[in-house]
C-alpha positions in Angstrom: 37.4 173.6 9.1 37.7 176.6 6.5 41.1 174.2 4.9 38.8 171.2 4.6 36.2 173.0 2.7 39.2 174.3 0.2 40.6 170.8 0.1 37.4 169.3 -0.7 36.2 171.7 -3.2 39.4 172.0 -4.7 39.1 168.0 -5.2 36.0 169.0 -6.7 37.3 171.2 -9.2 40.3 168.7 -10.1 37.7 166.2 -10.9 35.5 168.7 -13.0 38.3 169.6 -15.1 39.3 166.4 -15.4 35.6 165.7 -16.4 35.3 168.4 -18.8 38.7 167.4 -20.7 36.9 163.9 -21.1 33.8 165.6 -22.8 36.5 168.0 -24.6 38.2 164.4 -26.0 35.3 162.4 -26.2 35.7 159.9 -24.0 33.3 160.9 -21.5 30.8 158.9 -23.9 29.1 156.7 -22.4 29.2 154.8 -25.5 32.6 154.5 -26.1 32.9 152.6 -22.9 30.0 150.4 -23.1 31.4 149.1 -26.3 34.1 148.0 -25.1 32.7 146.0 -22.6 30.0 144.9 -25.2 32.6 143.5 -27.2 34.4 141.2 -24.7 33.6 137.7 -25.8 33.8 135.7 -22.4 32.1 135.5 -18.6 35.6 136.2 -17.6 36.8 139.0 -20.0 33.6 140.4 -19.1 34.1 139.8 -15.4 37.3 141.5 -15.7 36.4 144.5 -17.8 34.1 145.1 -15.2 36.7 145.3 -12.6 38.9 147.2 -14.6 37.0 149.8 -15.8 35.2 150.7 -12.3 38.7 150.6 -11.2 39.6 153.7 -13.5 36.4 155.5 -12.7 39.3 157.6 -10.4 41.0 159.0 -13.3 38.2 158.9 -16.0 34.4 159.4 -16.1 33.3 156.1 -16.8 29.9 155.6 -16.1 29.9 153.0 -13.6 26.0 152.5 -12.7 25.6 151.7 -16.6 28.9 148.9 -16.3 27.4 147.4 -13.0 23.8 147.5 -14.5 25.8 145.5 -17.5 27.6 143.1 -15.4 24.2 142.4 -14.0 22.9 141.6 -17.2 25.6 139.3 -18.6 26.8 137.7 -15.5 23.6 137.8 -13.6 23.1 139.0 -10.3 25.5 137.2 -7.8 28.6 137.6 -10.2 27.3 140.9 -11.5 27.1 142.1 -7.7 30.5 140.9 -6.9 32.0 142.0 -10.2 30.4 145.6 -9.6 31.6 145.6 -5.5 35.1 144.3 -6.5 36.0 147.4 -9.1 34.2 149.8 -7.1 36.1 149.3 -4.1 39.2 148.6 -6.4 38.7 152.8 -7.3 38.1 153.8 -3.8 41.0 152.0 -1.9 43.3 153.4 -4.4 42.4 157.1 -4.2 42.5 156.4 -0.7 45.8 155.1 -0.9 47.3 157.3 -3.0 46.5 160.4 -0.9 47.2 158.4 2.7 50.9 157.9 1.2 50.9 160.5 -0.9 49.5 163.6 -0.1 49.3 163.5 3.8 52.4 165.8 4.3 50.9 168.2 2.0 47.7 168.3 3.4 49.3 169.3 6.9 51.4 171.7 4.9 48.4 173.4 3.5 45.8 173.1 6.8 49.4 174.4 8.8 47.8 174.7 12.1 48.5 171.7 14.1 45.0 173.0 16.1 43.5 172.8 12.8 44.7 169.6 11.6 43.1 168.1 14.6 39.9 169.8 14.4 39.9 168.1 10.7 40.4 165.0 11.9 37.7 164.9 15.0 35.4 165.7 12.3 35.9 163.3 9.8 36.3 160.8 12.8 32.8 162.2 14.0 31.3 162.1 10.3 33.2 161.0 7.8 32.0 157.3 7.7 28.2 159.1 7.2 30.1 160.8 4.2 31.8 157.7 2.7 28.4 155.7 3.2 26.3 158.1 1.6 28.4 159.6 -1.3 28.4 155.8 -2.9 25.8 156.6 -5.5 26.9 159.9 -6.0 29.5 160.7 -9.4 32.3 162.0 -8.6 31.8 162.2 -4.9 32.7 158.5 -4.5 36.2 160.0 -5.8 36.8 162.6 -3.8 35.7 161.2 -0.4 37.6 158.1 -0.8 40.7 160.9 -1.3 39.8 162.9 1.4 39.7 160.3 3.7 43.2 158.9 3.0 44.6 162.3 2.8 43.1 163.1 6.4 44.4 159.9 7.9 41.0 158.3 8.6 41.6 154.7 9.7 41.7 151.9 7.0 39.6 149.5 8.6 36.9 152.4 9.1 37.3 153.6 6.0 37.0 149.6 4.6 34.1 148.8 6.7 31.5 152.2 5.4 32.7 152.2 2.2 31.9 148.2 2.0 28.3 149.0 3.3 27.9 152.0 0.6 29.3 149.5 -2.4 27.3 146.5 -1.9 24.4 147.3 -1.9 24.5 149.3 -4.7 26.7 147.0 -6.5 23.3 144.2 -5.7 20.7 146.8 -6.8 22.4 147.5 -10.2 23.1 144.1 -11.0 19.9 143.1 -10.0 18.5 146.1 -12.6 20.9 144.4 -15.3 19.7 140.9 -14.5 16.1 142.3 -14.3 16.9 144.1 -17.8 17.4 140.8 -19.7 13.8 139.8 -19.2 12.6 143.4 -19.5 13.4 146.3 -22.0 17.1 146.8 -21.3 19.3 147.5 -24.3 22.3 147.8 -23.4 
């Protein structure tokens, strides 16, 4: 269990450097990537943007509870919602599958202990769905669980099912806040 916390913080740390060379460059801004969605002319470009950017919220820090809340407020809620849910789970299926079929034979490598290993694995059978389900909201943490759990071996259709009831809702509430925001005092 000792190799899990390594792994995970050791994620942690890749993703805070990665973080801090974004605020380093600049393009940790949250304004530099709201204006570019600001500036897409069309439902669809807009739709798409959405998608995209949430999508690369794995590599960069792209503030994605400010894109959903936007999506919310120029597609409204149902398109907003499904916009949001879309690029969201676009970024965590990738990291999962990136580490599931790339980083699996380093991860038992590094744990080395086939005892070990499987002691990993009960537990992230036992609790990792809680962990995928409740890190949604959570920068960063989205990231790294949705690695974790693909470089671990945790079932796709597990891993589909609590990441799907993390997303949505919080894909609804944001677009709903957007939506919300074009009657209210929302500038974004």
């Amino acid at each position: 269990m000792r190799r899990l916390l390594i792994v995970f913080f050791g994620f942690f740390g890749v993703f805070v450097l990665i973080f801090a060379l974004a605020v380093w460059t600049g393009i940790a801004e949250e304004t530099i990537w709201l204006d570019w969605l600001q500036g897409l002319k069309s439902r669809s470009a807009v739709w798409w943007g959405t998608i995209l950017l949430l999508g690369l919220d794995l590599i960069f820090p792209v503030p994605s509870s400010l894109v959903m809340t936007y999506a919310g407020k120029e597609l409204g809620l149902v398109e907003g919602t499904l916009a949001g849910f879309c690029g969201s789970m676009a970024c965590s299926i990738v990291g999962y599958s990136l580490c599931r079929w790339g980083g699996r034979k380093w991860f038992a490598r590094f744990v080395g202990d086939a005892d070990e290993e499987q002691r990993v694995r009960e537990w992230l059978m036992r609790y990792g769905g809680w962990m995928l389900l409740l890190s949604r909201p959570i920068p960063m943490f989205t990231e790294m669980t949705a690695c974790l759990a693909g470089l671990t071996g945790f079932k796709m259709g597990r891993f589909l099912f609590f990441v799907t009831l993390g997303t949505l809702p919080m894909a609804l509430i944001y677009a709903w806040y957007g939506q919300k925001g074009i009657r209210g005092n929302l500038h974004l």
